[in-house]
C-alpha positions as YAML, in Angstrom:
chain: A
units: angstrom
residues:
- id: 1
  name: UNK
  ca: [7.75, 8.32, -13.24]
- id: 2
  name: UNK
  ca: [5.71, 5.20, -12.91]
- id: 3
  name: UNK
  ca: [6.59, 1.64, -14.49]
- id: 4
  name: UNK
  ca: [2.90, 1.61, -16.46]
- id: 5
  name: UNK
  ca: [2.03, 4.66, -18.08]
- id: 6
  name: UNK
  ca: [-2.36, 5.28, -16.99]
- id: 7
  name: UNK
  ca: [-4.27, 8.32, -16.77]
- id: 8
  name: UNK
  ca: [-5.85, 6.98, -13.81]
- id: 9
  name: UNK
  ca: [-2.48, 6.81, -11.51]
- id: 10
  name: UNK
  ca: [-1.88, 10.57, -9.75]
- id: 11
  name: UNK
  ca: [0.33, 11.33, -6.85]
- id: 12
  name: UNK
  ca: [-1.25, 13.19, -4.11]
- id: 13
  name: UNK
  ca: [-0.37, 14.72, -0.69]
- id: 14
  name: UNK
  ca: [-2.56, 13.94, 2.12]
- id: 15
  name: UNK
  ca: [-6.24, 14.38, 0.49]
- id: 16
  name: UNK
  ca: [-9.04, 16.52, 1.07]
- id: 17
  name: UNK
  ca: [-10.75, 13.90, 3.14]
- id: 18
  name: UNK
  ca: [-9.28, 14.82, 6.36]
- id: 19
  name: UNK
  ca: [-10.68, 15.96, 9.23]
- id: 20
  name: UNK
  ca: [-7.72, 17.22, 12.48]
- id: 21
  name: UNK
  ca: [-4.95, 15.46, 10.39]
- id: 22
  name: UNK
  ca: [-6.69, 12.01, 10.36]
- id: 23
  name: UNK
  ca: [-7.31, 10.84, 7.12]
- id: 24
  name: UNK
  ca: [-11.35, 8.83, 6.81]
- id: 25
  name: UNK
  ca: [-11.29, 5.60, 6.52]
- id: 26
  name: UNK
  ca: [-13.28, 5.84, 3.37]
- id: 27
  name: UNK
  ca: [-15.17, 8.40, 1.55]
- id: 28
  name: UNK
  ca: [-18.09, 8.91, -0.79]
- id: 29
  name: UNK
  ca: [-18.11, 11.83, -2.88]
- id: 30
  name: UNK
  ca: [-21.51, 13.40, -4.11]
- id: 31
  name: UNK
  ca: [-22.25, 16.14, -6.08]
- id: 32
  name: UNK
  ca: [-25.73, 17.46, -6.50]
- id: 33
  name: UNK
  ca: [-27.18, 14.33, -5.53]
- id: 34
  name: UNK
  ca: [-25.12, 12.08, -7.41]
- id: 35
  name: UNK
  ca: [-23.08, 8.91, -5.69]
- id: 36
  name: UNK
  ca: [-19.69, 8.79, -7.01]
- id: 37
  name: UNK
  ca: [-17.67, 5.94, -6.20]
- id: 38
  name: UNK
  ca: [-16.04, 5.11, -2.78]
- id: 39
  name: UNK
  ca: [-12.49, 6.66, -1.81]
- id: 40
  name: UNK
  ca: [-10.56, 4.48, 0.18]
- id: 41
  name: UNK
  ca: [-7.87, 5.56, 2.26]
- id: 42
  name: UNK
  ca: [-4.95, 2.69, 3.04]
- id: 43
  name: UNK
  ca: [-2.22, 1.92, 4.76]
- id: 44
  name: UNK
  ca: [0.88, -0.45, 3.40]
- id: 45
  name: UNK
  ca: [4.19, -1.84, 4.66]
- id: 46
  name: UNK
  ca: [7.13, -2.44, 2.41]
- id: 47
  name: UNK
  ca: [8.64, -4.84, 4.93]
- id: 48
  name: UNK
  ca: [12.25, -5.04, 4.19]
- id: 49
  name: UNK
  ca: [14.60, -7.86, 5.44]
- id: 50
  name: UNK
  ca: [17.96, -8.95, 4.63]
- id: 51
  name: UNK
  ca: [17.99, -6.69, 1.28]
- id: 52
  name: UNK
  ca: [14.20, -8.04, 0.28]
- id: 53
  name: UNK
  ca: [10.95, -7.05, 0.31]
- id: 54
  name: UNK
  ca: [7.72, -8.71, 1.04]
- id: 55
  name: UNK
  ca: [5.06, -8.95, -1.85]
- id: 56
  name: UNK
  ca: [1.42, -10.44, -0.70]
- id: 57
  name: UNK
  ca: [-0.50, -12.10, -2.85]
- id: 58
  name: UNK
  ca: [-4.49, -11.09, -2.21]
- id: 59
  name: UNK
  ca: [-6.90, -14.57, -2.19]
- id: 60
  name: UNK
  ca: [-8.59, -15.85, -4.97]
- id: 61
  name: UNK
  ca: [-11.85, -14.46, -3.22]
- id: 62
  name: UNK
  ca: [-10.58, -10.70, -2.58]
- id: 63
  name: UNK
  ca: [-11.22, -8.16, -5.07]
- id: 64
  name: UNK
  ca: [-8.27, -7.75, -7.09]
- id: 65
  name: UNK
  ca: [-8.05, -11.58, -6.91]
- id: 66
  name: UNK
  ca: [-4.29, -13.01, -6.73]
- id: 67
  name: UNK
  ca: [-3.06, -10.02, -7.62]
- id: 68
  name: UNK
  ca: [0.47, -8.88, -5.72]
- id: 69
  name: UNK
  ca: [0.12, -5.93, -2.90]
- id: 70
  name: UNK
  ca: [2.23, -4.49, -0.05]
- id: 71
  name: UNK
  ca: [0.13, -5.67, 3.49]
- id: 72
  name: UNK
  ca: [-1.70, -3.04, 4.93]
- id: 73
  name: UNK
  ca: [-5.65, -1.92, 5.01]
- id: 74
  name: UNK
  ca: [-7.98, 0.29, 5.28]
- id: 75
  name: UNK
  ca: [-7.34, 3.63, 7.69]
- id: 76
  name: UNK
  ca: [-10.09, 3.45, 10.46]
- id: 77
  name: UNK
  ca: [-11.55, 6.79, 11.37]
- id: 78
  name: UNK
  ca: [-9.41, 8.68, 14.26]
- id: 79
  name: UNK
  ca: [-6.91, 6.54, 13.23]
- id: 80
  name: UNK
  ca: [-3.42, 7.91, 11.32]
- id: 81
  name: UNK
  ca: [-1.80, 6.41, 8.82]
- id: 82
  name: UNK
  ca: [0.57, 4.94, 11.22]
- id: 83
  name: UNK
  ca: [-1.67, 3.58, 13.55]
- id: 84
  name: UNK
  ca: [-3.53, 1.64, 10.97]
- id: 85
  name: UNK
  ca: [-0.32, 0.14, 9.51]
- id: 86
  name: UNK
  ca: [0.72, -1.12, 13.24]
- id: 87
  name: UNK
  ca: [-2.77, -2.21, 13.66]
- id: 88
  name: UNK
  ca: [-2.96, -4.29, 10.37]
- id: 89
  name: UNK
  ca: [0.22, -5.94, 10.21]
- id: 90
  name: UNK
  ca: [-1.20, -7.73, 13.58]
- id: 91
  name: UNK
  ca: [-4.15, -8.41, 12.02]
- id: 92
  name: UNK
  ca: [-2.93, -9.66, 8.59]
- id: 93
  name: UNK
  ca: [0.27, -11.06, 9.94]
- id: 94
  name: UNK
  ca: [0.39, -11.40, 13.23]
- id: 95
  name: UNK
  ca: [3.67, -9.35, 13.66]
- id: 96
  name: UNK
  ca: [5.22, -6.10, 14.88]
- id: 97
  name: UNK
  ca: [6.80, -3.14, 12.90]
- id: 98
  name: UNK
  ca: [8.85, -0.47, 13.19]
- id: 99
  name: UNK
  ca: [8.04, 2.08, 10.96]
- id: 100
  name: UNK
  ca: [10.98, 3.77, 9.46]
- id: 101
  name: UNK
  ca: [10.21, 6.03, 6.56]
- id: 102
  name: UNK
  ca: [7.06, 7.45, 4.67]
- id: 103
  name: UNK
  ca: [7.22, 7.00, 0.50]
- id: 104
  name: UNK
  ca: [4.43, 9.57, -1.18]
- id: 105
  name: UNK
  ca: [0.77, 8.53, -0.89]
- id: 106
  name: UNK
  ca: [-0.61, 7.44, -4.49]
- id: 107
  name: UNK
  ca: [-4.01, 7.78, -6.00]
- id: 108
  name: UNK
  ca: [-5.49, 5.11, -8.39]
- id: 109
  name: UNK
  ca: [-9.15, 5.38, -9.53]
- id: 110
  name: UNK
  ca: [-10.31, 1.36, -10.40]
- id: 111
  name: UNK
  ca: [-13.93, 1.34, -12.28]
- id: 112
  name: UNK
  ca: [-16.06, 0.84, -8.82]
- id: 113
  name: UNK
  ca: [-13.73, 2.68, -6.27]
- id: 114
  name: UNK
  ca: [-10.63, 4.76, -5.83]
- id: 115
  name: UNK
  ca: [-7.78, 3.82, -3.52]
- id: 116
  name: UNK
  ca: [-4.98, 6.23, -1.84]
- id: 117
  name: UNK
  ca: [-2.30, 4.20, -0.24]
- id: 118
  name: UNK
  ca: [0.10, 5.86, 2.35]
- id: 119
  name: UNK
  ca: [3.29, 3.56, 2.31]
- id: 120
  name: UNK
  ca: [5.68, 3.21, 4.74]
- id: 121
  name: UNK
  ca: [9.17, 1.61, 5.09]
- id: 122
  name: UNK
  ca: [9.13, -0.47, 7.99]
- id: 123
  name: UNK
  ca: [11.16, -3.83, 9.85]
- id: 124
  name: UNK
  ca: [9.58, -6.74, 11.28]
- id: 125
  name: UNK
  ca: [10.11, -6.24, 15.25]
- id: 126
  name: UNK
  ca: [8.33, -9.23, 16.77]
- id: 127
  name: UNK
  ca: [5.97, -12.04, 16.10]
- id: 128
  name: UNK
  ca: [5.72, -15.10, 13.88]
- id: 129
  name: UNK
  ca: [4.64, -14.37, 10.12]
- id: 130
  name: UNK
  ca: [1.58, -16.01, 9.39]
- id: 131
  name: UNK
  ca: [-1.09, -15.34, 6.50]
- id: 132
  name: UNK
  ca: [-4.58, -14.62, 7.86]
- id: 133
  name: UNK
  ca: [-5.75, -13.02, 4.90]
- id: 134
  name: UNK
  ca: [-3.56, -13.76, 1.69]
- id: 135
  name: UNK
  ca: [-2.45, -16.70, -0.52]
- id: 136
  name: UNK
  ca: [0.78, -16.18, -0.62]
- id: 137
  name: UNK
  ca: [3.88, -14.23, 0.86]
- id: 138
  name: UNK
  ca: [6.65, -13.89, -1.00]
- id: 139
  name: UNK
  ca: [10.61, -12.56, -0.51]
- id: 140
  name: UNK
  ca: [11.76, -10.65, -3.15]
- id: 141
  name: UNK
  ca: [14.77, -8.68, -4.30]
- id: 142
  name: UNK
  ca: [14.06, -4.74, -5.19]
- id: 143
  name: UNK
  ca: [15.30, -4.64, -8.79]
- id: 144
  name: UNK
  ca: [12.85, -7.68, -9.30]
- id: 145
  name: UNK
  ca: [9.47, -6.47, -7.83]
- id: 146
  name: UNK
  ca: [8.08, -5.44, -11.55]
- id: 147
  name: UNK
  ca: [8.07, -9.40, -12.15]
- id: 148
  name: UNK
  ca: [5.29, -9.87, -9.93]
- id: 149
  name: UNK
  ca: [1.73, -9.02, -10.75]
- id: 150
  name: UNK
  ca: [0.76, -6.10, -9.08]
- id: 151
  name: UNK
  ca: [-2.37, -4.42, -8.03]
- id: 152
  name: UNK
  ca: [-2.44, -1.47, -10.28]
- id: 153
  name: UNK
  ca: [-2.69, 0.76, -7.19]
- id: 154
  name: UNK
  ca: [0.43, -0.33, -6.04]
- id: 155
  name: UNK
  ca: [2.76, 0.33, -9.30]
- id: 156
  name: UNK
  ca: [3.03, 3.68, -8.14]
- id: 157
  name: UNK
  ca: [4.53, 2.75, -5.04]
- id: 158
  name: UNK
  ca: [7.10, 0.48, -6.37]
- id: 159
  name: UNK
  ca: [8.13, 2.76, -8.54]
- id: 160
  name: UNK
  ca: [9.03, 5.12, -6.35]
- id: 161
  name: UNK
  ca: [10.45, 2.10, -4.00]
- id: 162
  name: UNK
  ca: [13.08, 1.20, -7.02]
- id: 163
  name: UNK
  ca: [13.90, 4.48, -7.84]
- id: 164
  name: UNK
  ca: [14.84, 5.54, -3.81]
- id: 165
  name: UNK
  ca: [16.82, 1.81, -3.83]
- id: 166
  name: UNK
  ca: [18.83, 3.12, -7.27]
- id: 167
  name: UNK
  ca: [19.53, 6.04, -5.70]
- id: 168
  name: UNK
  ca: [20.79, 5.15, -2.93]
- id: 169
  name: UNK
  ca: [22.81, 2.23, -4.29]
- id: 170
  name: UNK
  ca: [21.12, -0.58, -3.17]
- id: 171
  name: UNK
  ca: [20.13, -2.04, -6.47]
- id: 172
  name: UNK
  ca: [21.74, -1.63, -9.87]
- id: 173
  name: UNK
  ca: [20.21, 1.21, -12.53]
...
């Protein structure tokens, strides 16, 4: 169940854009000669820490400007999922992670490209946060994630974030 009922939100297993088990790094589909729009694959941490979660806030110059996300980017090709997520939360953050559990990848189609994020669990292991690439950063308790504004692509995944947390008793239903 999702927290915004759209047509354009499906759940998916790993796609059809594989090649060996690594998932492209991005995608264009054609069909008879005709460019559809760009699939990108992604990879995103829901850091947790002391009972929170961190929310990122994208830049005012990003696509999707100021909207709230889960850090992660883009899967490079012969990279997995994991990989990528190790790789970016260097990049973005400047830290380490240890990945702890998977959460089901999610589909969104936007108007100019489609996005399927693989989310992972994960801790903070080493380094000093520090924002490369976003405005803000931002602690937040589970049952109060929906507050924020999200990147549509990324309602999926926090639904299925407070619904595991309500299960298994971490947050009130």
């Amino acid at each position: 169940m999702y927290l915004r009922g759209n047509n354009n939100v499906q759940r998916t297993g790993i796609t059809t854009h594989t090649r060996n088990n690594i998932t492209a790094p991005e995608t264009k589909t054609s069909m008879r000669g005709l460019l559809l729009k760009r699939h990108h694959h992604v990879a995103c941490a829901i850091i947790e820490q002391n009972g929170n979660v961190l929310a990122a806030q994208r830049s005012a110059t990003m696509s999707l400007p100021l909207k709230w996300e889960f850090p992660g980017g883009k899967i490079e090709t012969g990279e997995s999922p994991q990989e990528c997520l190790i790789r970016e939360m260097q990049e973005e953050l400047g830290i380490t992670v240890f990945i702890d559990a998977a959460l089901s990848p999610a589909t969104y189609s936007y108007p100019d490209f489609t996005v399927t994020l693989y989310p992972f669990t994960c801790r903070q292991t080493g380094g000093n946060m520090t924002m490369y690439e976003h405005h803000a950063l931002q602690w937040i308790e589970p049952q109060r994630m929906p507050e924020l504004d999200w990147a549509a692509a990324d309602m999926p995944v926090v639904s299925e974030y407070m619904a595991s947390a309500v299960a298994a008793g971490n947050i009130p239903a």
